[in-house]
C-alpha positions in Angstrom: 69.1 369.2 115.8 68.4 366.6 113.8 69.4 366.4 109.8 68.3 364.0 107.4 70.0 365.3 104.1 72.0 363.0 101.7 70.6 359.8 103.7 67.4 358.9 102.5 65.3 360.1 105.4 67.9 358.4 108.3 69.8 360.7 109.9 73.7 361.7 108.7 76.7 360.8 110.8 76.6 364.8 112.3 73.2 364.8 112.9 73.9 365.7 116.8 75.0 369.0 117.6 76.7 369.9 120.6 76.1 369.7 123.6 74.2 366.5 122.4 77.4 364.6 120.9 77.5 361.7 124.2 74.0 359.9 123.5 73.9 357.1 125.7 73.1 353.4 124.1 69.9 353.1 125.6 68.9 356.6 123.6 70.6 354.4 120.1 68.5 351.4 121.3 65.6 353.5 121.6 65.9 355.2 118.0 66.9 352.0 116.0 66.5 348.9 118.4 63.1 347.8 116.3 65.9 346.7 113.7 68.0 344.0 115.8 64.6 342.2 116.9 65.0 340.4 113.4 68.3 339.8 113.5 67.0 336.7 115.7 65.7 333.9 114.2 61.8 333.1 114.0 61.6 329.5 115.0 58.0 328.9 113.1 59.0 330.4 109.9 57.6 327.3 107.1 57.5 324.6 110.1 54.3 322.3 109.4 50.9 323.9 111.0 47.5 322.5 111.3 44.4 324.2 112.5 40.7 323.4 113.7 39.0 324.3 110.4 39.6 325.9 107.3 36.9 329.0 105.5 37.3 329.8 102.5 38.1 328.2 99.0 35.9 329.8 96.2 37.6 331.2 93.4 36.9 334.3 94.6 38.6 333.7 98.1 41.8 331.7 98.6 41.7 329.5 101.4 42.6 330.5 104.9 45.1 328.0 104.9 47.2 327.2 108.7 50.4 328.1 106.9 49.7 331.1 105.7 50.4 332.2 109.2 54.7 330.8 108.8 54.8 332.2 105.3 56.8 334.9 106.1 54.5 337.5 104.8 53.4 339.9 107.5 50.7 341.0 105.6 47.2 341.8 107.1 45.3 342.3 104.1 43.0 339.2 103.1 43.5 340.0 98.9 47.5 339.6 99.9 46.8 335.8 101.0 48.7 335.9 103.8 46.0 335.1 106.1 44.6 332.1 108.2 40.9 331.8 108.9 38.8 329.1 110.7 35.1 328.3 109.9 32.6 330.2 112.1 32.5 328.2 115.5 33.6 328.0 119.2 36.6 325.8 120.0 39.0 327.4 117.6 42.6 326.4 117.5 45.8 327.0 115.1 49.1 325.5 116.3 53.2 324.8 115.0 55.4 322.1 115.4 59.0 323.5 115.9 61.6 321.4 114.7 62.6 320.7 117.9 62.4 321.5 122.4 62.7 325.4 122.8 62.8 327.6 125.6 60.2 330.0 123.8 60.4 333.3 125.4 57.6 335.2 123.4 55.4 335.4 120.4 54.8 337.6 118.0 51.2 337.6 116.2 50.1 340.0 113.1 47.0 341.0 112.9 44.2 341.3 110.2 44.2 345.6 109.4 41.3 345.4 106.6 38.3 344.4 109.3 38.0 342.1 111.9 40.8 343.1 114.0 39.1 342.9 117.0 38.6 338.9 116.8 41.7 338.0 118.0 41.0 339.6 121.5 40.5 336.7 123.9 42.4 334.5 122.3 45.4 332.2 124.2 49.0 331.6 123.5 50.2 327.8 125.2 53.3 326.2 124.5 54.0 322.3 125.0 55.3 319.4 124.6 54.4 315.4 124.4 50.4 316.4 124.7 51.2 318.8 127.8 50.6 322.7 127.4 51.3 325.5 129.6 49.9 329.2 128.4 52.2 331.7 127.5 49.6 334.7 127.5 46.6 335.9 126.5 45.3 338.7 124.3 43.5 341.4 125.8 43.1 344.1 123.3 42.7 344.2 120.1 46.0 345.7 118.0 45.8 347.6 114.4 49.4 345.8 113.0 51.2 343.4 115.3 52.2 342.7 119.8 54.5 340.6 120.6 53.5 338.5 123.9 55.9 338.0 126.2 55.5 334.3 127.8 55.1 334.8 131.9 58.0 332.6 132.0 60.0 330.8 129.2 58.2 327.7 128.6 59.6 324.8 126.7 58.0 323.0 123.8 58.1 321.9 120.6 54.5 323.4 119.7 53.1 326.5 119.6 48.9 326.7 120.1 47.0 329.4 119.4 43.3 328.9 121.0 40.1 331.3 120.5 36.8 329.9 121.9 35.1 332.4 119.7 33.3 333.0 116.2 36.7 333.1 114.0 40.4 332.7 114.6 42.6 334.9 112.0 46.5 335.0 112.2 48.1 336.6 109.5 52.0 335.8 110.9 52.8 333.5 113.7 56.3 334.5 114.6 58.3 332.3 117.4 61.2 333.7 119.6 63.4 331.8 121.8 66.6 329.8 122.6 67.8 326.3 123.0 65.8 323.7 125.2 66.8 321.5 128.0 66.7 318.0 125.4 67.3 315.2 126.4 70.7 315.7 128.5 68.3 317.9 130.9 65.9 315.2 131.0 68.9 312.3 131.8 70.1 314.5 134.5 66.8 315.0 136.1 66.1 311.4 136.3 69.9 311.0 137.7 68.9 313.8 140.8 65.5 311.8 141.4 67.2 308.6 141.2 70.2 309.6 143.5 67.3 311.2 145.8 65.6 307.8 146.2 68.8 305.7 146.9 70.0 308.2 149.6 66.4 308.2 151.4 66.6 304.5 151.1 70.2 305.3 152.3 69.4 306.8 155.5 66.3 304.4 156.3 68.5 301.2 156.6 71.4 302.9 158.7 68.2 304.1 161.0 66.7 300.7 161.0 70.4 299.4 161.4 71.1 301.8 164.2 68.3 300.8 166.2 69.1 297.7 165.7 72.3 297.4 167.6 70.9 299.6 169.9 68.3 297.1 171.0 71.2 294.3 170.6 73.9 296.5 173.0 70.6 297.2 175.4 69.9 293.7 175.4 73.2 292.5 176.5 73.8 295.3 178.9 70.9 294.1 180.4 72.3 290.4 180.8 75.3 291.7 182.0 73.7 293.7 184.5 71.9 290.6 185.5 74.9 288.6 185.6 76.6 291.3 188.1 74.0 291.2 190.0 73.9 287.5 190.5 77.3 287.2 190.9 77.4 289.9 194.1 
């Protein structure tokens, strides 16, 4: 039985009657999980964006400006101007530059909700770094308020692309989820196991060149010696 008096539609402390008292934490997580997802911190909230092309601009109509999508306004109503919007052509792309390497995990995108809803299906999530972009998934459906897209693997880069090869690319919130990059000590240390690689390969090529070498030396005067006995008999 569940009761919500006194507590502003949540339910009170002794809302669970027995024999219901042990709830297990994945039944809590269930219920209220939706509120620790923001407890993490959106790495593309106000970081500098850039898109393919910008509609809009009449006094009528603000412009569908790229940062409209890091605002921090979730709202998918145009007249709220919380909205991104390319011109009408193929090729469309909307990307983020992170203030620094991430592992990015997953991505959350808001959708438009007055019309248009179902532009966003096809388009691709990629994340990368130094020109270099791996996709992190792509959108198959269309969805009424907001998905969050898991990457297939965590993926690191410093920019988040947003690509959709068709009429117009809308975003009304780009959010970006994930943890600490490899940096540069990563990248020191994989140079140091390709480096070591090379030296013990070159390593074990001169002590086989070596080896064979006194091989053919010990041969050689085994050989003489042999010859010697020989003579000498």
């Amino acid at each position: 039985v569940v009761s919500t008096q006194s507590t502003g539609g949540w339910p009170s402390p002794n809302f669970i009657s027995y024999p219901y008292t042990m709830w297990s934490t994945a039944v809590l997580v269930a219920l209220f999980g939706f509120q620790l997802a923001y407890c993490d911190e959106d790495l593309a909230l106000k970081r500098p964006t850039k898109q393919s092309s910008t509609w809009g601009g009449c006094p009528c109509r603000p412009q569908g400006k790229s940062d409209r999508a890091v605002d921090g306004k979730t709202s998918g109503y145009w007249r709220d101007d919380s909205c991104t919007h390319t011109k009408y052509q193929t090729g469309n792309w909307w990307e983020v530059t992170l203030d620094k390497v991430y592992k990015v995990a997953a991505v959350t995108i808001f959708n438009r909700r007055d019309c248009c809803g179902d532009r966003i299906v096809g388009a691709k999530i990629w994340v990368g770094k130094d020109g270099n972009f791996k996709e992190c998934a792509t959108v198959t459906k269309n969805f009424p308020i907001s998905e969050k897209f898991e990457c297939k693997s965590e993926l690191e880069g410093n920019v988040v692309k947003i690509t959709q090869d068709k009429a117009y690319l809308t975003l009304c919130e780009v959010q970006v989820w994930g943890g600490e990059g490899g940096g540069k000590d990563d990248e020191e240390k994989e140079d140091k196991d390709k480096k070591d690689k090379k030296d013990k390969k070159k390593e074990r090529k001169e002590k086989k060149k070596k080896e064979k070498k006194e091989k053919k030396k010990k041969d050689k005067k085994d050989k003489k010696d042999k010859k010697k006995k020989k003579k000498g008999e």
